[in-house]
N, C-alpha and C positions, 0 to 999 in steps of 0.2 A: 681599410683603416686599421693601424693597428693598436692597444688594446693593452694598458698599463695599470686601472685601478679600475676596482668591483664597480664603481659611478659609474666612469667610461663604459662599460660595459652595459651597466641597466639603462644609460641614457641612448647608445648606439642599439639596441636592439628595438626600444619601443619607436624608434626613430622608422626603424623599419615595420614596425607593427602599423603606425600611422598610413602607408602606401597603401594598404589595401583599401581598397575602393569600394565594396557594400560599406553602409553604414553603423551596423547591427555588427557585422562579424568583426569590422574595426576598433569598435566598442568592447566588445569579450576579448577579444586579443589583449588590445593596451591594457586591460584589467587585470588578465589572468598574468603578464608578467610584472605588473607592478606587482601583486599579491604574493609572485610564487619570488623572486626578486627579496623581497623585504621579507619574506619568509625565511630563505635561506641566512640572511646578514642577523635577525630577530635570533634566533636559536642559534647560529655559530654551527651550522649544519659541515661536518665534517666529508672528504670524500670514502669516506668506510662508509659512513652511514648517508650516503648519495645512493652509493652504488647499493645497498641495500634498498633502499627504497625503492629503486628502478626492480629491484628483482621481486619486489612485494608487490607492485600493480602490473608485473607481466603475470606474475603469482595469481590473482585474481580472475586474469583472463581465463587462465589454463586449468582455475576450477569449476568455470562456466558451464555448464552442458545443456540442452536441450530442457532437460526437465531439471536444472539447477541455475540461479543466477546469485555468483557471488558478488561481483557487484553491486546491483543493487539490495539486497542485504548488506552489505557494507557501509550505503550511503548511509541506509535506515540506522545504522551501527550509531554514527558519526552524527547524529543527528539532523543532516543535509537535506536528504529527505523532508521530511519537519519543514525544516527551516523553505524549501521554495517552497512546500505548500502553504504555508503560513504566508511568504509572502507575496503570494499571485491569487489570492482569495480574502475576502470578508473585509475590503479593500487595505489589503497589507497588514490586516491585524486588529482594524478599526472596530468590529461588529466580528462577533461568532460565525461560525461559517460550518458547515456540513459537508467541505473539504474535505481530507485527507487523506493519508499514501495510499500507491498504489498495491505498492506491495511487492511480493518477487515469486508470486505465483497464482498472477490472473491468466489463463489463459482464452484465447479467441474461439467465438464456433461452438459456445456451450449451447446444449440442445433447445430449442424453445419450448417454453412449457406454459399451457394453461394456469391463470391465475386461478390460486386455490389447492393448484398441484401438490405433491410431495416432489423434492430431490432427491428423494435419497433412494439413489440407483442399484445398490446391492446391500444387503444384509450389513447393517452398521449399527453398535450398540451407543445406545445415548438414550436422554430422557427427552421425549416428543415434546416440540417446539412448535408451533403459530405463529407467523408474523405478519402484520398487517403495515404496509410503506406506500408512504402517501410522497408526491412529487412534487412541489410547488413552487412557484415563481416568487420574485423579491416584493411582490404587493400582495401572498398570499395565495393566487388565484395557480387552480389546478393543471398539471402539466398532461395534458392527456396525450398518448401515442407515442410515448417515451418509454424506447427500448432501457431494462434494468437487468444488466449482470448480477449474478449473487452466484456468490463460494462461500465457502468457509472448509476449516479441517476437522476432521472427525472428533470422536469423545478419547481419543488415545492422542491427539493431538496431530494426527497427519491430515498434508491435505492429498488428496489422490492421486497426484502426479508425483508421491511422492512415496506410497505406496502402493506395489505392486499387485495387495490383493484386493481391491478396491474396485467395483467396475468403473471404466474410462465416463470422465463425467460426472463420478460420483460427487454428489453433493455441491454439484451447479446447475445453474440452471439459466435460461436467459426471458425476461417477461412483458409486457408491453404494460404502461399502465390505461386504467379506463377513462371515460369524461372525466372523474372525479379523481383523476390522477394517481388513482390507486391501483396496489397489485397486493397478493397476498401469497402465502406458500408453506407449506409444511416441511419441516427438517426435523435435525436434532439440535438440542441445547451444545453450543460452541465449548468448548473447552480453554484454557489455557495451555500453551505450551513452549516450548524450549526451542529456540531458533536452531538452525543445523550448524555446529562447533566442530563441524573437522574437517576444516579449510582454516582460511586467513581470518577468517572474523572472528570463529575460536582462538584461535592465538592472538588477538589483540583485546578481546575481552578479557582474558586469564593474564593477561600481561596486565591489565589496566584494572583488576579487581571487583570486573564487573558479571553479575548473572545473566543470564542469555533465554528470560521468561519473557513469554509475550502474554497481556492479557487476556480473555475469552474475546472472540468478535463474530463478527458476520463482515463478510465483503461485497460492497456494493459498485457498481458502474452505472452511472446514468448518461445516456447519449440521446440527445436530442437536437435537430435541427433551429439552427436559432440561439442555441443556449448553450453556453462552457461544459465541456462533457465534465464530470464532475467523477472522481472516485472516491470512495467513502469507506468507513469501519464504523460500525456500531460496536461500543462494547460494553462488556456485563458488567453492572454494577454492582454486583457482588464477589469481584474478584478479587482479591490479593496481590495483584501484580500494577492496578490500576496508575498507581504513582510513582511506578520506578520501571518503567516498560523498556524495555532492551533497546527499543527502537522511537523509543520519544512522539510518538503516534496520541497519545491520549490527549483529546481535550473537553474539557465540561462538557460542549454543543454535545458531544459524540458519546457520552455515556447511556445508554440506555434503561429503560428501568424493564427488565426482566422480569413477570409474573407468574409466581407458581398458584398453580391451581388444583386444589386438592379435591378429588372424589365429585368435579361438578364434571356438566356435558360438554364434549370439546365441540370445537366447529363442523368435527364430520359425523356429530351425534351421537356418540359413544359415550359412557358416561362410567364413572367407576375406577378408573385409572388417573394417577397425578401428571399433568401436563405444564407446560410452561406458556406462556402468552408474551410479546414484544411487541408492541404501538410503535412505529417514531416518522418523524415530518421529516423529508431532506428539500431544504430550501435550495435553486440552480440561478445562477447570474444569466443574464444573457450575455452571447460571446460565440466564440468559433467554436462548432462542434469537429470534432477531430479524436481520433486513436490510435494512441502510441504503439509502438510495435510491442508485441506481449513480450516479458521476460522468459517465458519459456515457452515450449511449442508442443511438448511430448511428457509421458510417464516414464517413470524408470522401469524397464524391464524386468521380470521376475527373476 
């Protein structure tokens, strides 16, 4: 066929999007060129600035690595991220949900650890944290023998894969909850911090006037047979960053109320020292449990 006006063109190719034969992938295809199609003719997208763009998302592959994914930081950037967790949980947005991203640096195979444990694997400065995380299902009732990932990045703002002096692991762990759907665990208080800006994502944040702060959190994974594996961020609610988060991650469900505790006995009966305390529920749909392939697989080398 040949091929005289931008129409002809959008309407001969979805023509060929239609042939495919699963359902699902037929679906995303005709989508994604209607969208990208009426994108280019929307903006008056130039071929200077075509060919740019092809060189900006090869650009993202190539600053991929093992223990870096620009990518998804990128999604989180753009708020995409967000937006499918928003719309595959709390049904599309209907009801609060204890949702959200996964992030761009869960990785698989964290150590299993006794509830009650500490994380924190090497010499790491912060102010000693408590957390008590209960699992429960949509009628309340407790999720028991449900594996729970948890990360977070240190009080300097890294998470371990992303520094080299850190022991491997630090500061994850992996937990089963009990009958009563619970697990518990000792860390440090989370920090805020600055997304990594020396790749493509820095250059479009500075282009677009934006800061590159993320609020304090904890990262959580819940996998359970039966029920939507669920990824989650708890964040401090005393941060600064809560309403304008680089990565559009924050929603009410998910603020947590953080508890300082001054000069009383903590959970391992010590007493004398100020610690912190965190309570919070994470509600789980039922659904397919399944896990994505991690964004990253390794530490950066020293």
């Amino acid at each position: 066929m040949f091929l005289n006006k931008p129409e002809e063109l959008t309407r001969y190719v979805l023509e060929q999007m239609a042939k495919t034969e699963d359902p699902r992938t037929r679906q995303i295809m005709v989508g994604l060129v209607k969208h990208l199609h009426a994108f280019v003719s929307d903006v008056g997208l130039t071929e200077a600035e075509f060919h740019q763009a092809c060189g900006l998302i090869a650009k993202l592959g190539q600053q991929s690595s093992a223990s870096h994914n620009e990518v998804t930081l990128m999604a989180g950037s753009l708020g995409v991220s967000a937006l499918v967790c928003l719309s595959n949980n709390g049904e599309g947005g209907k009801r609060a949900t204890t949702a959200n991203l996964m992030g761009p640096f869960w990785r698989q195979d964290s150590p299993f650890t006794p509830s009650g444990e500490s994380i924190v694997r090497s010499p790491t400065p912060g102010e000693t944290l408590y957390v008590n995380a209960w699992v429960k299902d949509l009628q309340g009732q407790p999720v028991s023998h449900a594996l729970v990932d948890v990360w977070h990045s240190s009080s300097k703002g890294f998470y371990e894969n992303q520094d080299a002096s850190q022991a491997e692991m630090n500061l994850r762990g992996r937990f089963e909850t009990d009958q009563d759907g619970h697990l518990a665990f000792k860390s440090i208080k989370p920090a805020g911090y600055p997304i990594p800006i020396n790749g493509l994502v820095g250059e479009v944040l500075t282009k677009l006037g934006r800061h590159n702060m993320r609020p304090a959190h904890l990262h959580f994974l819940i996998f359970k047979e039966g029920f939507k594996t669920q990824f989650s961020q708890v964040y401090s609610n005393d941060d600064p960053y809560l309403e304008t988060d680089v990565q559009f991650g924050v929603t009410q469900a998910l603020i947590g109320q953080y508890v300082l505790h001054q000069g009383e006995t903590d959970p391992s009966g010590l007493s004398g020292n100020d610690w912190w305390s965190l309570d919070f529920v994470f509600e789980v749909e039922p659904g397919v449990a399944y896990l994505p392939k991690p964004p990253i697989s390794a530490k950066v080398e020293a």
